[in-house]
C-alpha positions as CSV (number, residue, x, y, z in Angstrom):
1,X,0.0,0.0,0.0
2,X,1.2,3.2,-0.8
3,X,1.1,5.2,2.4
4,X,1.1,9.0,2.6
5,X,-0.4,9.6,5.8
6,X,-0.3,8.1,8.9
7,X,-1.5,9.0,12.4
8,X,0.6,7.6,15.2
9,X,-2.3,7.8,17.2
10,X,-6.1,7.9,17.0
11,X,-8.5,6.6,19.7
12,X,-11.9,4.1,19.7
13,X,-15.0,4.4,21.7
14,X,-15.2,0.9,22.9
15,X,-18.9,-0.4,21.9
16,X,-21.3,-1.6,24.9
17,X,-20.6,-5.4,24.4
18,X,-16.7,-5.5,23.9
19,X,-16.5,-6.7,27.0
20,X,-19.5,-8.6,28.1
21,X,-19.2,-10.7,24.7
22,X,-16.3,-11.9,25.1
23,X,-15.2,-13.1,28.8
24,X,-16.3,-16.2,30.3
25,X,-20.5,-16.3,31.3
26,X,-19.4,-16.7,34.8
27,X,-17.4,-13.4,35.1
28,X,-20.4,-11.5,33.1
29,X,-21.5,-9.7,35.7
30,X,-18.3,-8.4,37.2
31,X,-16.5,-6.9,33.8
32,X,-17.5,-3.2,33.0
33,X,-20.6,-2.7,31.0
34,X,-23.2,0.1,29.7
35,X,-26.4,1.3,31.9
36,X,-28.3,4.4,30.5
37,X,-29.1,7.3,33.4
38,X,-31.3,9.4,32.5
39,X,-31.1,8.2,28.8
40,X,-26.9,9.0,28.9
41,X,-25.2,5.8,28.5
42,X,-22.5,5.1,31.4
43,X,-19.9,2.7,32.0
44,X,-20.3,0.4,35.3
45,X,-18.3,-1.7,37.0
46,X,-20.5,-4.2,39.5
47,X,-22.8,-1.6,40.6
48,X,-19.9,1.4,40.8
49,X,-20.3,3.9,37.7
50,X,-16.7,4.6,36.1
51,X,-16.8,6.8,33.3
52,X,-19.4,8.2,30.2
53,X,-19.1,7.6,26.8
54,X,-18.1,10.4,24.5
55,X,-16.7,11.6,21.3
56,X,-15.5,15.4,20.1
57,X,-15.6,14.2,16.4
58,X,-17.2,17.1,14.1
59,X,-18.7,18.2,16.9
60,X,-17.1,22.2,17.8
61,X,-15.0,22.4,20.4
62,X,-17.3,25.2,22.4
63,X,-20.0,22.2,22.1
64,X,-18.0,19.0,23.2
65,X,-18.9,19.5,27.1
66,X,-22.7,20.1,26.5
67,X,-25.2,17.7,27.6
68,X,-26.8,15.6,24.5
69,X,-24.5,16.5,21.7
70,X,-21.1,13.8,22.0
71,X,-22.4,11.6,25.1
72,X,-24.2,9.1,23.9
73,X,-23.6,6.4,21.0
74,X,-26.5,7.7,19.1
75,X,-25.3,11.5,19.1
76,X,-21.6,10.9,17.6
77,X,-20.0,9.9,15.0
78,X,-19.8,6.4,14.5
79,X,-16.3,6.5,13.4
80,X,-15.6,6.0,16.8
81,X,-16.8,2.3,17.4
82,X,-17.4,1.1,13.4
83,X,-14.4,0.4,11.6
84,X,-16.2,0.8,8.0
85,X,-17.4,4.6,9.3
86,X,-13.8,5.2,10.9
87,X,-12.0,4.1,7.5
88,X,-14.5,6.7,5.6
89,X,-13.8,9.3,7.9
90,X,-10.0,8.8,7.3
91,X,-10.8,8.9,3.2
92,X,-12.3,12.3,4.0
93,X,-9.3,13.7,6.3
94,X,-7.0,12.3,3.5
95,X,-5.0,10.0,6.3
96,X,-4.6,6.2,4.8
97,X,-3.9,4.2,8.1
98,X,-4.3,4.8,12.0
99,X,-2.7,3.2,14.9
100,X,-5.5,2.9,17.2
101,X,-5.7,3.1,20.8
102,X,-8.4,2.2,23.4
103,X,-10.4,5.0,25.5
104,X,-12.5,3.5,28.7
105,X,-10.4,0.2,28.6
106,X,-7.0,3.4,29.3
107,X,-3.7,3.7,27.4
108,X,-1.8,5.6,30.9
109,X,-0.3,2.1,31.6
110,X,-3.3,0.5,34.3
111,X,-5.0,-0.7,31.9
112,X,-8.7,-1.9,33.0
113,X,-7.7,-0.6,36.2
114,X,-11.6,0.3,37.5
115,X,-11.7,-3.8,37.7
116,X,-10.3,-4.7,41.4
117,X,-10.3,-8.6,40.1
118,X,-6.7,-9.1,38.7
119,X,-8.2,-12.5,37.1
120,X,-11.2,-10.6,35.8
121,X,-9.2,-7.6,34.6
122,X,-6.9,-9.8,32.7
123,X,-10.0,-11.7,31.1
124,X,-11.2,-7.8,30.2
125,X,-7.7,-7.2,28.6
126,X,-7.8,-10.0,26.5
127,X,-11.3,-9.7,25.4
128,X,-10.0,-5.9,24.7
129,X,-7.4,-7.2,22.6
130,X,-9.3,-9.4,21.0
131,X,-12.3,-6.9,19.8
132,X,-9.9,-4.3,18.5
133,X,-7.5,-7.2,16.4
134,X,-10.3,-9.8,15.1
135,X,-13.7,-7.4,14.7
136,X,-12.2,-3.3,14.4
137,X,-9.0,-3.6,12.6
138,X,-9.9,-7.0,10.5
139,X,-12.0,-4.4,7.9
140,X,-8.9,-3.2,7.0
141,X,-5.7,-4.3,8.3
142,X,-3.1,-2.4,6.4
143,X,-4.9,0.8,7.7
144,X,-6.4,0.6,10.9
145,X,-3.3,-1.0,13.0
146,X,-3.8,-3.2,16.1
147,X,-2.3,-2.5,19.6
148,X,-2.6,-5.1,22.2
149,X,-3.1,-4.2,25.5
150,X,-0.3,-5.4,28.3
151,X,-0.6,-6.4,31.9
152,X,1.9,-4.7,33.8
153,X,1.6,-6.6,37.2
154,X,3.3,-9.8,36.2
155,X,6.0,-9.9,33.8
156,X,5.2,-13.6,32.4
157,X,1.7,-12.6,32.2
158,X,2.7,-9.4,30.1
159,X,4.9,-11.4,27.6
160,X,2.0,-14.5,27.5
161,X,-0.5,-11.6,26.1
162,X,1.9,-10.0,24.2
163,X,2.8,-12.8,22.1
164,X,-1.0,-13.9,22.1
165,X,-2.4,-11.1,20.8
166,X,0.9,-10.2,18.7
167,X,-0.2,-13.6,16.9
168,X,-3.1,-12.7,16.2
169,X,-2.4,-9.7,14.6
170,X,-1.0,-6.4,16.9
171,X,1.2,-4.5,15.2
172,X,2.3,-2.9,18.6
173,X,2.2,-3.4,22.3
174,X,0.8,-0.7,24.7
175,X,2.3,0.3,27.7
176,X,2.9,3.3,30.5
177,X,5.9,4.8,30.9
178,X,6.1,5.6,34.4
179,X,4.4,2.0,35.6
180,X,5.8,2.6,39.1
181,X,2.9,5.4,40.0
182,X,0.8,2.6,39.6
183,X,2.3,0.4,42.3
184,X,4.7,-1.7,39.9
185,X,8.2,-2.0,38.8
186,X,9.7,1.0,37.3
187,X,10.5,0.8,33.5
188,X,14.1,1.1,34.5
189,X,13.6,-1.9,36.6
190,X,15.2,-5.1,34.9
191,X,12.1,-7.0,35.9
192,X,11.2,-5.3,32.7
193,X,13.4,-7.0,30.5
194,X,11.7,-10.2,29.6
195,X,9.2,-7.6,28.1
196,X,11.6,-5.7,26.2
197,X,13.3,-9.0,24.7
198,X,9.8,-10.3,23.7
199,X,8.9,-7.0,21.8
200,X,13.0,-7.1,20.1
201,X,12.2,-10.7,18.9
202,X,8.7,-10.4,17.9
203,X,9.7,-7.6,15.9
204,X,7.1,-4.6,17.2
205,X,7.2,-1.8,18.9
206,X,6.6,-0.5,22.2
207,X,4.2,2.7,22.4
208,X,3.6,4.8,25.4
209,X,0.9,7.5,24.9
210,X,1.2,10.8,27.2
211,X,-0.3,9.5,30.7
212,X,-3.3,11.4,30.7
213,X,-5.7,11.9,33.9
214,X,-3.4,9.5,36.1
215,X,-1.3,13.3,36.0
216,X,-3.8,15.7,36.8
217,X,-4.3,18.1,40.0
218,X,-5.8,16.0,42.5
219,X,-8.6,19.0,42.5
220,X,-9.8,18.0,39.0
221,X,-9.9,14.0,40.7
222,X,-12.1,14.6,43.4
223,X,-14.9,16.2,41.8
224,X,-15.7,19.5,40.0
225,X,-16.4,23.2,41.3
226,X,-13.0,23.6,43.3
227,X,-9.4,24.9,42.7
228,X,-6.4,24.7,44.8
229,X,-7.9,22.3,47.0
230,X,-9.4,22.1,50.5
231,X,-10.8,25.5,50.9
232,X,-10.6,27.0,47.6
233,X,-14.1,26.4,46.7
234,X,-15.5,28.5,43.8
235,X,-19.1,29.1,43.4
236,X,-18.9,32.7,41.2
237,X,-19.2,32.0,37.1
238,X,-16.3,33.6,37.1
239,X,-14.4,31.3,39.5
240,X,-15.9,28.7,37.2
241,X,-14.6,30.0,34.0
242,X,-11.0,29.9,36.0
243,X,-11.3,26.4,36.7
244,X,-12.0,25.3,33.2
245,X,-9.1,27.5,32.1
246,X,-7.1,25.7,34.4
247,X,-8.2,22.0,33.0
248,X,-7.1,23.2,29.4
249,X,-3.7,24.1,31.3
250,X,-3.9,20.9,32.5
251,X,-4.4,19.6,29.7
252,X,-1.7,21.6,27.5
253,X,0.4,19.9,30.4
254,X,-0.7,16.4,29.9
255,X,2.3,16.1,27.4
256,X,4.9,16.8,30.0
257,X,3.9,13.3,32.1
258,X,6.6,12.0,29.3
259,X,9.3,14.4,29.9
260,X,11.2,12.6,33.1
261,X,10.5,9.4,32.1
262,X,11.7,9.8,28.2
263,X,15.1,10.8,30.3
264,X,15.0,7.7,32.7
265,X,14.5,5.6,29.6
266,X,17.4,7.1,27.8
267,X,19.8,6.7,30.2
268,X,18.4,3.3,32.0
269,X,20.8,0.9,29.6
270,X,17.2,-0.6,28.4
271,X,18.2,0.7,24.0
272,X,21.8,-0.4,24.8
273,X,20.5,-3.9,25.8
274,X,18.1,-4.4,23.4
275,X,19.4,-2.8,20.2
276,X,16.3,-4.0,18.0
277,X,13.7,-2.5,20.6
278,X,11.5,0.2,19.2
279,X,9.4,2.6,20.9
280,X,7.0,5.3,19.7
281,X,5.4,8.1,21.9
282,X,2.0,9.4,21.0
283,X,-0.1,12.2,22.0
284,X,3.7,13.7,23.5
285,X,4.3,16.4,20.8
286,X,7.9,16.7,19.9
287,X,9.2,20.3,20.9
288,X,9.8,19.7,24.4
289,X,12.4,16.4,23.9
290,X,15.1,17.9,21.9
291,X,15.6,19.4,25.5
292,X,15.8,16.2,26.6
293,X,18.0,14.9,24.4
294,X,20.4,17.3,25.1
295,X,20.1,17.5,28.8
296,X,20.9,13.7,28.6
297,X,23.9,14.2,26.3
298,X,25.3,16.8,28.9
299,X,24.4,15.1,32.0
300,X,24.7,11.5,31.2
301,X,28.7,12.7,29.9
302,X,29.4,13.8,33.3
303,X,27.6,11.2,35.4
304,X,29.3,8.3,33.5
305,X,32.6,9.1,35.6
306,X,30.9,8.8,39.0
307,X,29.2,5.6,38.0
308,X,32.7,4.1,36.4
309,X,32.4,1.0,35.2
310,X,29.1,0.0,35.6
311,X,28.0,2.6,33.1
312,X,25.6,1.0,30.5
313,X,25.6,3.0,27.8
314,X,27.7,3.3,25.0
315,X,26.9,6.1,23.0
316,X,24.9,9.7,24.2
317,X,21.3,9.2,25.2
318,X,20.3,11.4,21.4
319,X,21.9,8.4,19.2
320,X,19.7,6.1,20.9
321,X,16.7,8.0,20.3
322,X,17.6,8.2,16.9
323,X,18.2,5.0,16.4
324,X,15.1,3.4,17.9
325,X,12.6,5.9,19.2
326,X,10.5,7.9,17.6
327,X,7.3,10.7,18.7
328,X,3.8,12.6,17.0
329,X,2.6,15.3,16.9
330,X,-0.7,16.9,16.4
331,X,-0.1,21.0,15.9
332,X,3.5,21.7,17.0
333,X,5.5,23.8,14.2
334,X,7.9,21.6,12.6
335,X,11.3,23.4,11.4
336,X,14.3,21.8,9.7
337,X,16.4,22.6,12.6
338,X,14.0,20.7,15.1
339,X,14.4,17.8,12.4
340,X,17.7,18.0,12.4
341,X,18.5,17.8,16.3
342,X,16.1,15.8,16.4
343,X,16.6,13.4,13.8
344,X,14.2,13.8,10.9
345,X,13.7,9.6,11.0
346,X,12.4,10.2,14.4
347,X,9.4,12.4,13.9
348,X,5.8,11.6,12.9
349,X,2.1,13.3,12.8
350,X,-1.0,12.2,14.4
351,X,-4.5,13.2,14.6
352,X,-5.9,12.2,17.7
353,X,-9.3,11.2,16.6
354,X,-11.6,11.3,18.4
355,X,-10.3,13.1,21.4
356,X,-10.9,16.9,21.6
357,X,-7.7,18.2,20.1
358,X,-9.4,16.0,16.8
359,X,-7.6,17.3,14.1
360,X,-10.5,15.2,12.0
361,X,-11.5,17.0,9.3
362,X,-9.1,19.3,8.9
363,X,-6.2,17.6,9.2
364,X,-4.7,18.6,6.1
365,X,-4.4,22.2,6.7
366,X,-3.3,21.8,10.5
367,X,-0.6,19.7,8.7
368,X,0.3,22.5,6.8
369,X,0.7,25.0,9.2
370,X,2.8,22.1,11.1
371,X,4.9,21.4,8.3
372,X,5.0,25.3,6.5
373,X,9.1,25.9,7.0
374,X,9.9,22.2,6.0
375,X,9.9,22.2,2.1
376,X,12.0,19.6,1.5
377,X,9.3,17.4,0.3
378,X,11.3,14.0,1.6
379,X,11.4,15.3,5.1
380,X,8.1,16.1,4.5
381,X,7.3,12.1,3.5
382,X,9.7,10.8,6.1
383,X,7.2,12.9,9.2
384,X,4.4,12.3,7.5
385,X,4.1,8.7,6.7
386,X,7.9,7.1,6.3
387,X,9.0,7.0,9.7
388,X,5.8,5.3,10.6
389,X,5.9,2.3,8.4
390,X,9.8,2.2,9.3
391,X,8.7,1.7,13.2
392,X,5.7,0.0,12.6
393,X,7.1,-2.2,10.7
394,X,3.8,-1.5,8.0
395,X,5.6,-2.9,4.8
């Protein structure tokens, strides 16, 4: 297939039955499914309600909070759920494949976490991974690409999956980059490393999409109508206007819960021991890491002398990014210099659909304005499809 644009990251809205279909009869009743309050459909867990349903495609982003227009299967677009609708809304953006991610089932690395069953959750994963591989992505393979799901609690368990559902047809394996705010082992952690060498061998790679909620302001956790905390509660419409201005902060912020650990992963060893190990980062953005990469250079040069021999790596942290890493972006500005620090093999787009920074259905000219100082038309094929089938792996 000839590929000209690729998003490196675009989201479902998991129908009402992917779960309840597919795990055992007797665990029916404990995996999350769909109740309707008040005609708005809601996700439950046993009798504990866990999250709506929504979607900010075509809908206007001064509409996407109001009641009745995104929050409910029957009021948006089913692009989000039908793979034959999602693959004619990417014929009208102009983007030929997607790398799909999950929404309820999360992508911060606790996956099904609003299950307290471990044995249930892991029957919820696989029925996750199961859904997305055999019923969403089998209308089109080559342009809707599979991500399997991973445990992260037991390392046999995570490889067992990952191989399953690699089998089957993943093109990629999700996990979270900072695992141990979750209560387990730190990436950096060599308990890791069975996962890593499973990913090398089975030839895909590893994506970790920005963290998400698991970041935000505890304020914004426990409820709306406050800011700052205990005893900073707003009732005024104009102390309400501040709060929402401070979730899009928030939000604009999401994409720094990758900053520290894109630096622990650089300098943990983990690309020196695994050479063939690729990893992508969506919904990051890619201004912030040349930062990074140099911060890691300058420190890790230094630091290598205190740790003496034991030091792991063998080149600077920026040649290993360049080697085997890789990031989207949505709407940053994309110059020739950033490409070149960078490493213009390292940089892709993505659209995000159908989150509310949905570039979907104007993708096309937000690309544009991305992509407006970088003329050279192979850079321009390298961010905007090339590097994707390189690290996907798509041809």
């Amino acid at each position: 297939m000839d590929y000209r644009v690729i998003s490196v990251d675009d989201h479902l809205v998991e129908p009402a039955d992917v779960f309840t279909k597919r795990v055992p009869a007797n665990l029916r009743d404990k995996v999350p499914h769909i109740r309707n309050i008040d005609g708005t459909p809601k996700w439950f867990v046993e009798d504990k309600m866990i999250a709506g349903v929504s979607s900010a495609a075509g809908v206007h982003w001064r509409d996407v909070t109001k009641p009745g227009i995104s929050d409910s299967y029957e009021n948006m677009r089913q692009g989000g759920w039908d793979p034959k609708a999602r693959l004619k809304e990417m014929d009208l953006d102009g983007v030929d494949a997607s790398t799909v991610f999950p929404n309820f089932a999360r992508f911060h690395g606790d996956p099904l976490e609003s299950v307290p069953d471990m044995n249930v959750r892991l029957e919820c994963i696989r029925a996750y991974n199961d859904w997305v591989v055999e019923d969403f992505c089998a209308a089109d393979p080559k342009r809707l690409i599979a991500q399997t799901l991973v445990p992260p609690w037991n390392m046999e368990i995570a490889v067992a999956e990952a191989a399953r559902s690699v089998k089957k047809g993943a093109r990629a394996l999700i996990l979270g980059m900072a695992p141990d705010l979750f209560g387990y082992a730190p990436l950096w952690s060599h308990e890791w490393d069975p996962v890593w060498a499973a990913a090398q061998d089975m030839d895909v790679p590893v994506t970790f999409h920005q963290m998400s909620a698991a970041f935000d302001r505890a304020v914004f956790q426990k409820g709306k109508g406050t800011l700052g905390g205990v005893g900073h509660s707003f009732k005024s419409h104009q102390d309400a206007v501040i709060t929402e201005n401070i979730r899009a902060a928030a939000t604009v912020a999401h994409v720094t819960t990758h900053t520290a650990p894109l630096a622990e992963f650089l300098l943990s060893g983990i690309l020196e021991r695994f050479p063939r190990l690729r990893v992508i980062l969506a919904e990051s953005g890619v201004s912030w890491i040349p930062y990074i990469l140099h911060q890691c250079d300058y420190v890790g040069e230094r630091q290598q002398y205190k740790a003496a021999s034991s030091w792991e790596l063998k080149m600077p942290a920026s040649e290993y990014w360049k080697r085997q890493c890789g990031a989207g972006f949505w709407s940053d500005h994309i110059h020739p210099d950033l490409l070149g620090f960078m490493g213009e093999d390292t940089v892709m787009w993505e659209g995000d659909y159908p989150h509310p920074i949905v570039t979907w259905p104007n993708s096309q000219s937000i690309i544009e304005q991305s992509l407006k100082t970088v003329k050279d038309p192979r850079q321009r094929s390298k961010v905007l499809a090339g590097n994707a089938v390189r690290l996907l792996k798509l041809t």
